[in-house]
PADREN-999340 format. One record per residue: y, x, z negated of N, C-alpha, C, O in turn; residue number from 1. Coordinates in Angstrom, 3 decimals, always signed. Each point is the difference from the previous one (the first is absolute). Example, Ala and Ser with C-alpha at 12.3 -4.5 7.8 and 13.67 -1.06 7.14 Angstrom:
// PADREN-999340
{{-5.690,+13.190,-7.800},{+1.190,-0.890,+0.000},{+1.200,+0.900,+0.000},{-0.019,+1.036,-0.665},1}
{{+1.069,-1.386,+1.385},{+1.190,+0.820,-0.060},{+1.090,-0.770,-0.730},{+1.108,+0.509,-0.169},2}
// end
This chain:
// PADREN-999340
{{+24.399,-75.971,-29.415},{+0.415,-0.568,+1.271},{+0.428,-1.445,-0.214},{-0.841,-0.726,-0.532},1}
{{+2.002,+0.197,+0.856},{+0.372,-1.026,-0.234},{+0.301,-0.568,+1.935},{+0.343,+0.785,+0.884},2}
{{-0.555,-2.043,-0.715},{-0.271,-1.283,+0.815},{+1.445,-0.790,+0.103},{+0.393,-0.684,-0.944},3}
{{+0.417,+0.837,+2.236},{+0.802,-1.416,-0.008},{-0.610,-0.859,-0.553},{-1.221,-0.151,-0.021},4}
{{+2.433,-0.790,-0.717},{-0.744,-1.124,-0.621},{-0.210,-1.488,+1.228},{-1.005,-0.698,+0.133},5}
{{+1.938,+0.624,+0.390},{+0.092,-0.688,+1.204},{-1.412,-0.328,+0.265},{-0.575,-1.054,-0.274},6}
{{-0.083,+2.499,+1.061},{-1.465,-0.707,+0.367},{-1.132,-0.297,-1.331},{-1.042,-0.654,-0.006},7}
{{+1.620,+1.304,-0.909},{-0.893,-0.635,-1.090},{+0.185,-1.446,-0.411},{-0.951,-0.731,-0.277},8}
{{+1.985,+0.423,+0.255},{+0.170,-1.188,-0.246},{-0.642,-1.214,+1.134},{-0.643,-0.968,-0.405},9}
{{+0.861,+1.146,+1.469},{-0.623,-0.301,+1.440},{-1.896,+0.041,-0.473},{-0.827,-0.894,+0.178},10}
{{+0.706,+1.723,-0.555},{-2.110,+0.600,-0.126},{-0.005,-1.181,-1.349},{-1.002,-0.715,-0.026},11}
{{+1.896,+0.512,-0.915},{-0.365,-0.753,-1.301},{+0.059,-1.316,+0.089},{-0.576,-0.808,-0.729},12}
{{+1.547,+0.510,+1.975},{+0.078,-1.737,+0.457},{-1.273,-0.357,+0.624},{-0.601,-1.057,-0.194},13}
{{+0.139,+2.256,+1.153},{-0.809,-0.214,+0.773},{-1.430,-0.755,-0.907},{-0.615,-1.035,+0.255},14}
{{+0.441,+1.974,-1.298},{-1.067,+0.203,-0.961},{+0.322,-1.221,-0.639},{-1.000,-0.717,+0.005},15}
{{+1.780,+0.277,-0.446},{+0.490,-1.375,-0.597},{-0.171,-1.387,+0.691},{+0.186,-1.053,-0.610},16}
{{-0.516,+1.112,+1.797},{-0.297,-0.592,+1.110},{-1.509,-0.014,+0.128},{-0.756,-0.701,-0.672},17}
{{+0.483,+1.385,+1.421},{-1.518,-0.100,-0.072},{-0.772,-0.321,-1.324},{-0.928,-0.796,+0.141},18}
{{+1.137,+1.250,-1.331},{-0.236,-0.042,-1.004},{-0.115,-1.148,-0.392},{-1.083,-0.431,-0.395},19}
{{+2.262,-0.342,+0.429},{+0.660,-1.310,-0.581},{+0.614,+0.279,-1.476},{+0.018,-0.905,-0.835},20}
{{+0.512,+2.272,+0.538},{+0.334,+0.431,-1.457},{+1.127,+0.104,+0.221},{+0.644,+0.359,+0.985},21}
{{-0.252,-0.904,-2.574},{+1.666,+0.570,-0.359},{+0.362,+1.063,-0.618},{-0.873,+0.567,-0.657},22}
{{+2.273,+0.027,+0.682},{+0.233,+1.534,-0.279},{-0.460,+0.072,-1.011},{-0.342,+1.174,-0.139},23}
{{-0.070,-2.125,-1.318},{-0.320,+0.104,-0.998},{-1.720,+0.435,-0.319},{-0.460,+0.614,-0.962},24}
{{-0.145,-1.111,+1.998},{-1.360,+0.367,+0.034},{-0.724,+1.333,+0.739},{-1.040,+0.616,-0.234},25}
{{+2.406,-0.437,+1.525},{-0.007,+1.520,+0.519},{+0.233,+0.875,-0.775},{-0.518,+1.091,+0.234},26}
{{+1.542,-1.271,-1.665},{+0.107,+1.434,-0.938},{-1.089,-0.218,-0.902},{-0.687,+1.021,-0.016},27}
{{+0.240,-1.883,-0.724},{-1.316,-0.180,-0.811},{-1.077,+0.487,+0.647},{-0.621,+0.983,-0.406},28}
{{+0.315,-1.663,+1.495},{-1.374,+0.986,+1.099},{+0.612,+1.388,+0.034},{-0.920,+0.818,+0.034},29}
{{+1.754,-0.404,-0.031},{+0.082,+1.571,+0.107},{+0.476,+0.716,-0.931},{+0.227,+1.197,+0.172},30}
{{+0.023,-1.889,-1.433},{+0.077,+0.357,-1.237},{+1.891,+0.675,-0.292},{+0.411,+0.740,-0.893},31}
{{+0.276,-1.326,+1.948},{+0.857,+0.235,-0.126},{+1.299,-0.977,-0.799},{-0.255,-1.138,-0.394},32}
{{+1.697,+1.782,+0.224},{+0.922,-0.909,-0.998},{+0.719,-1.214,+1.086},{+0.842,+0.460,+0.771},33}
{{-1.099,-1.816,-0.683},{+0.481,-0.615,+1.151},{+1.128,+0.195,-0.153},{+0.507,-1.080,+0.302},34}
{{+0.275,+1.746,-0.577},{+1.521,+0.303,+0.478},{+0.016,+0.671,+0.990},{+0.551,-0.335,+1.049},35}
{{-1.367,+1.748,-1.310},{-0.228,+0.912,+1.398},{-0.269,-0.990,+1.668},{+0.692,-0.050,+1.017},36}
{{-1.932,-0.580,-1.365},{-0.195,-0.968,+1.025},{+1.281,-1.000,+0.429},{+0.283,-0.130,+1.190},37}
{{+0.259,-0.371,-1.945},{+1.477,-0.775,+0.701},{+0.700,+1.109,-0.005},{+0.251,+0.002,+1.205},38}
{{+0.264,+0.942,-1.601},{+1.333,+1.407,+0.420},{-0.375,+0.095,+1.494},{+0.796,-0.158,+0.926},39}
{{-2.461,+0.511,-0.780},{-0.313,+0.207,+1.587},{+0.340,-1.249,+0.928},{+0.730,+0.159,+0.979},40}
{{-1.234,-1.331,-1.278},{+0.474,-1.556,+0.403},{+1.349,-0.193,-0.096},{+0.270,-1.100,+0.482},41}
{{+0.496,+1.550,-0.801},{+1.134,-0.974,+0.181},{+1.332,+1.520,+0.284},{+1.192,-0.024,-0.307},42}
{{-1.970,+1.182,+0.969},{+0.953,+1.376,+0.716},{+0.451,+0.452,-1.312},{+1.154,+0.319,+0.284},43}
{{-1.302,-0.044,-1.691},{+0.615,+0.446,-0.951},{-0.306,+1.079,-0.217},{+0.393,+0.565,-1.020},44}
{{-1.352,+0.158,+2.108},{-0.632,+1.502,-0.287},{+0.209,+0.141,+1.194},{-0.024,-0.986,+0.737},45}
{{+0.391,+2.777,-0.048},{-0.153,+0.397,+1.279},{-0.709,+0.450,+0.180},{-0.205,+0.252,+1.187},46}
{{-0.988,+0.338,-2.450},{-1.332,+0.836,+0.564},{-0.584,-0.216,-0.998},{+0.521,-0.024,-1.115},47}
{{-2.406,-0.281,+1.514},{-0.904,-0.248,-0.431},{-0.802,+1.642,-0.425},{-0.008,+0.919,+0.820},48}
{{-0.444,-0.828,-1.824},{-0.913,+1.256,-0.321},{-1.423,-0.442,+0.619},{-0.354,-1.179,-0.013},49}
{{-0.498,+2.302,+0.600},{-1.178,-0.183,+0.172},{-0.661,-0.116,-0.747},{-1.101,-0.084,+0.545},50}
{{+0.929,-0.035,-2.200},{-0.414,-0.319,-1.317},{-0.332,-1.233,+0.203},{-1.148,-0.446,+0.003},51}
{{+2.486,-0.341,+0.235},{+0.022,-1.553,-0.102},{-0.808,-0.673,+1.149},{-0.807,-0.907,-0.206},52}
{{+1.087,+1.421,+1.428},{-1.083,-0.544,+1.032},{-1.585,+0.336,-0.198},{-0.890,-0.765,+0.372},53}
{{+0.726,+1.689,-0.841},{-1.510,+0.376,-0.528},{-0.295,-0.977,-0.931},{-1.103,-0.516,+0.181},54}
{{+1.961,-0.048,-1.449},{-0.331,-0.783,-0.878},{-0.479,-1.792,+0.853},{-1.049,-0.630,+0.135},55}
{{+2.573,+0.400,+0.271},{-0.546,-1.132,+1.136},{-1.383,+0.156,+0.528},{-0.797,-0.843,-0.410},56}
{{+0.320,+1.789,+1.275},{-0.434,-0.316,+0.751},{-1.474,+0.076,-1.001},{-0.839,-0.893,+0.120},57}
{{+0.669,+1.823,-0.915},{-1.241,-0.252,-0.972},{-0.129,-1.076,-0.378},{-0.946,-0.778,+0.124},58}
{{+2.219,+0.641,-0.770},{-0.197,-1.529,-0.543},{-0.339,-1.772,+0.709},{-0.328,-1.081,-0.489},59}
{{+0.638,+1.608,+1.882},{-0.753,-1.303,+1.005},{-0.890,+0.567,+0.413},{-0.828,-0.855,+0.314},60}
{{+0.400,+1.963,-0.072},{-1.816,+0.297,+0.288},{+0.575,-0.109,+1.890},{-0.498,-0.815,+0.777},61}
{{+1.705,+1.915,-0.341},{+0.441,-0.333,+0.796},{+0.136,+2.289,+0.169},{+0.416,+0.762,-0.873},62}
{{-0.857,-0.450,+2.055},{+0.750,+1.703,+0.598},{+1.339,-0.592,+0.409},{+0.558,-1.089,-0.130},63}
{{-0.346,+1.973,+0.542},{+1.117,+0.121,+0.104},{+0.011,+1.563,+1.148},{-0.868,+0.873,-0.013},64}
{{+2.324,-0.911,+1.074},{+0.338,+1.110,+0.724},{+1.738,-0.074,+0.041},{+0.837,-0.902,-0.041},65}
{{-0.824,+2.137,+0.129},{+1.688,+0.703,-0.036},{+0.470,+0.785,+0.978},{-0.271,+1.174,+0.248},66}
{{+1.250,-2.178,+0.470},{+0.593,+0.873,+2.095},{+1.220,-0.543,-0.291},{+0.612,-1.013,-0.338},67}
{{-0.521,+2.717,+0.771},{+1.580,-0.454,+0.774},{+0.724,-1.008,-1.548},{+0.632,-1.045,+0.152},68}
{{-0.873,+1.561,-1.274},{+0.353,-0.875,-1.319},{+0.013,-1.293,+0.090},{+0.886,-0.682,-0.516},69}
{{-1.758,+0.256,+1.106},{-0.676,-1.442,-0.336},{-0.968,+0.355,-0.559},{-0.591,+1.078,-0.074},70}
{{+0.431,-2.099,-0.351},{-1.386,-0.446,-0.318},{-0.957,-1.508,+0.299},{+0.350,-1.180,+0.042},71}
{{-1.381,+1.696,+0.092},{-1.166,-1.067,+0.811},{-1.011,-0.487,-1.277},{-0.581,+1.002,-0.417},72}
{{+0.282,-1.920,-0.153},{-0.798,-0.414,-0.967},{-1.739,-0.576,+0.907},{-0.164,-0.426,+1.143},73}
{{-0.373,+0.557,-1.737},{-1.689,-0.510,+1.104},{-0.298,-0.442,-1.092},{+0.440,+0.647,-0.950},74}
{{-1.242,-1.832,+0.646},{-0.693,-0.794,-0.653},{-1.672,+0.918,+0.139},{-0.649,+0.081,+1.042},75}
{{+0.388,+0.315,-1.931},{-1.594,+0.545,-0.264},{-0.678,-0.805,-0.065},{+0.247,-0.825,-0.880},76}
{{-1.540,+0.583,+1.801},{-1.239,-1.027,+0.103},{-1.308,+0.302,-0.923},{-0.835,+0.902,+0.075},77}
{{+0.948,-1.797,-0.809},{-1.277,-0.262,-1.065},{-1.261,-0.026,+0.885},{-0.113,-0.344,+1.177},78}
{{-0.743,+0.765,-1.991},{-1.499,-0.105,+0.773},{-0.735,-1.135,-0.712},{-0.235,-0.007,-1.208},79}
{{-0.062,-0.825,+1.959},{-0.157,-1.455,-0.364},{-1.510,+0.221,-0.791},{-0.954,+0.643,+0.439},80}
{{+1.036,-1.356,-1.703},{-1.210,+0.558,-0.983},{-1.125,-1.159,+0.595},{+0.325,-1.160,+0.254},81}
{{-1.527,+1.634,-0.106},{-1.414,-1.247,-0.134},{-0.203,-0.786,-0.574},{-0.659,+0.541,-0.888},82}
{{+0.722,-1.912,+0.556},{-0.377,-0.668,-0.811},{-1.204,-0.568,+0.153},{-0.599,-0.036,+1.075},83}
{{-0.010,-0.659,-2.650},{-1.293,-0.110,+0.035},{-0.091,-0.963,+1.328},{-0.579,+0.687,+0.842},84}
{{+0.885,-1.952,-0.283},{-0.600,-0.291,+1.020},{+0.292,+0.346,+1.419},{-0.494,-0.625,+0.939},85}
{{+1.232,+1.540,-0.814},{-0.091,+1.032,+1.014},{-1.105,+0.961,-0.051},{-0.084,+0.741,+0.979},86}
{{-0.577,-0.629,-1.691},{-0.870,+1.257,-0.382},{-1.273,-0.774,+0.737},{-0.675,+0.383,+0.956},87}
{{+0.571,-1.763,-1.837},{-1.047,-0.420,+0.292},{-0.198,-0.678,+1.458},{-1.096,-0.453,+0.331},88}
{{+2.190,+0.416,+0.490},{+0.425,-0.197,+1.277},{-0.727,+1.015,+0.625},{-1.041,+0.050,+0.655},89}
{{+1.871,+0.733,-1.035},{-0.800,+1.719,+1.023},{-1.267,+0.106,-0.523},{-0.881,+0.160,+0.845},90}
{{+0.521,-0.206,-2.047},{-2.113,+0.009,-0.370},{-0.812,-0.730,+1.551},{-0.648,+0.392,+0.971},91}
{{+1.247,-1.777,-1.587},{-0.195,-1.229,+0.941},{+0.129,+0.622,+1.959},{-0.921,-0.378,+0.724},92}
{{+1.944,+1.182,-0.134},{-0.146,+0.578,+0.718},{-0.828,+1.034,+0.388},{-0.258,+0.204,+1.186},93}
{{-0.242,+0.558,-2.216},{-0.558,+1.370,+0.012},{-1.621,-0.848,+0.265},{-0.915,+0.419,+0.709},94}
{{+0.931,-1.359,-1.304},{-1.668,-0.424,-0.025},{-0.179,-0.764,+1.235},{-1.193,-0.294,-0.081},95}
{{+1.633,-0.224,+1.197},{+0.055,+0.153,+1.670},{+0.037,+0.718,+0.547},{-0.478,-0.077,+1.132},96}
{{+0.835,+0.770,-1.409},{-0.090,+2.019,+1.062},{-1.541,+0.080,+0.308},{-0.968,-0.457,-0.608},97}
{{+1.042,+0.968,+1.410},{-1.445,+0.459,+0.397},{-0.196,+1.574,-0.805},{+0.948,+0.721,-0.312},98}
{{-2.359,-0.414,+0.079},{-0.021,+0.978,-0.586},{+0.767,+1.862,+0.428},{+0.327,+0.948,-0.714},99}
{{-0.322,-1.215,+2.359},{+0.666,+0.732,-0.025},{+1.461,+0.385,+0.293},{+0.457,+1.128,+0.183},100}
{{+0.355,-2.651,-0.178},{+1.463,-0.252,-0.929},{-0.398,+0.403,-1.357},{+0.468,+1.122,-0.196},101}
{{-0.915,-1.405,-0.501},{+0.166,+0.222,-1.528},{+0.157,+1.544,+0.320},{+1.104,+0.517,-0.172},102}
{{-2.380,+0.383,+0.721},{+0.353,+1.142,-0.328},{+0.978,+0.680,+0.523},{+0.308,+1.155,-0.294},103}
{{+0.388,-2.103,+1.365},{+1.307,+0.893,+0.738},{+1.061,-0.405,-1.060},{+0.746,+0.912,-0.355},104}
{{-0.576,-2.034,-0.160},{+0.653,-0.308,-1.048},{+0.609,+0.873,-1.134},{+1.163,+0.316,-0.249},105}
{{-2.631,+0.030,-0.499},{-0.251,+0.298,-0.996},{+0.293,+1.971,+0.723},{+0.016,+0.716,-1.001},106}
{{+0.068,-0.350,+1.539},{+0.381,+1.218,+0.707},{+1.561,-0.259,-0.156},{+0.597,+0.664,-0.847},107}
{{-0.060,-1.377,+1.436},{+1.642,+0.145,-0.094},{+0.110,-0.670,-1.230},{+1.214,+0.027,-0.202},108}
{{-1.730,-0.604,-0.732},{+0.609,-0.085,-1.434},{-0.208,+1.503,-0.580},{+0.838,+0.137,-0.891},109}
{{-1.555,+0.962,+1.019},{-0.125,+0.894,-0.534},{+0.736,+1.552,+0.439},{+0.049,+1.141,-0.461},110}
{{+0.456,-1.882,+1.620},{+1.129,+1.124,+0.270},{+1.252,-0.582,-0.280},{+1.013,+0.669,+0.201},111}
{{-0.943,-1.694,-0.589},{+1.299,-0.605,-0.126},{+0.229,-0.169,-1.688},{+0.948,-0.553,-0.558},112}
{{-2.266,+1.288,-0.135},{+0.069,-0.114,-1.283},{+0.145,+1.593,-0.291},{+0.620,+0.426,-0.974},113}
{{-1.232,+0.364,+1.882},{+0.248,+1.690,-0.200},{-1.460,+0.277,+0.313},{-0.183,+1.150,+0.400},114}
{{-0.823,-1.851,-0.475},{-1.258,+0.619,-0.593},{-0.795,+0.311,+1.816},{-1.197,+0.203,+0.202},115}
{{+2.505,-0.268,+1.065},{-0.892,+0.415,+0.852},{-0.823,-1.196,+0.965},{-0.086,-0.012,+1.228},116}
{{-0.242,-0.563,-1.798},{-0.895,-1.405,+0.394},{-1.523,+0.731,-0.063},{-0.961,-0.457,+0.618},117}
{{+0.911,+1.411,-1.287},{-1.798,+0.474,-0.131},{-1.042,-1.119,-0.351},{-1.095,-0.086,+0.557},118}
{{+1.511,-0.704,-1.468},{-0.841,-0.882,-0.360},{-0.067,-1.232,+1.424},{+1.059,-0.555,+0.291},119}
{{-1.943,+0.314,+0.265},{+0.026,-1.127,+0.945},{-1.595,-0.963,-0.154},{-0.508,-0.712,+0.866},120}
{{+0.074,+0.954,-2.046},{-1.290,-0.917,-0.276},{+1.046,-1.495,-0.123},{+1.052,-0.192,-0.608},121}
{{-1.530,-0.315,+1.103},{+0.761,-1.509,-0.104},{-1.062,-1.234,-1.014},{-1.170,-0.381,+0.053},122}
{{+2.283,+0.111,-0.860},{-0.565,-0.519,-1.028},{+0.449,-1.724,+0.231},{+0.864,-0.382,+0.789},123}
{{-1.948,-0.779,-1.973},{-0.109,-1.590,+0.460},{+1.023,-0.170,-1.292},{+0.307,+1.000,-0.648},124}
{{+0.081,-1.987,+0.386},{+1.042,-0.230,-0.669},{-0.747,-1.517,-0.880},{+0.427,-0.512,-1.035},125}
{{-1.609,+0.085,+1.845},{-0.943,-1.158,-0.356},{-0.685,+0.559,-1.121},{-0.867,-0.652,-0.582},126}
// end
């Protein structure tokens, strides 16, 4: 299935934009030859393969959707990792709870971990 290039080119400015990247770093992030990336930039192709938008869009950590032969690029949201003094932030929180916050707590950490929230003995962190 091949893509007017028109709106691809339109989805790659866009991405170049938000981004703050140049076509040279859009084909490297997607492991592609930056010629392809300027042929699409500058109308030298009339149709994009869905190969190449899959590669893009892997390669910015970006889905992607296909209407009506456009295409729509979405930026994929990272899940923001804990760091050690965040951790010790929330300890520091957990040890103000009243005991039976901790165990309502400690109930939705355990369904939110799989395990159900069975365990609800609430434990001191002192």
């Amino acid at each position: 299935m091949k893509l007017n290039a028109e709106y691809m080119k339109a989805a790659i400015q866009a991405i170049m934009d938000d981004e703050g990247m140049s076509p040279e770093e859009i084909a490297n992030a997607a492991g592609l030859n930056r010629t392809a990336v300027y042929k699409i930039l500058n109308g030298e192709t009339a149709a994009v393969r869905r190969s190449t938008i899959r590669q893009i869009a892997d390669g910015l950590d970006y889905s992607f959707i296909i209407s009506d032969d456009k295409v729509t690029f979405i930026k994929n949201k990272k899940e923001k990792q804990i760091t050690p003094p965040d951790f010790a932030e929330l300890l520091s929180i957990y040890d103000r709870l009243s005991p039976d916050g901790k165990k309502q707590l400690l109930k939705i950490a355990g369904v939110l971990c799989g395990s159900g929230g069975v365990q609800t003995e609430a434990v001191s962190t002192n």
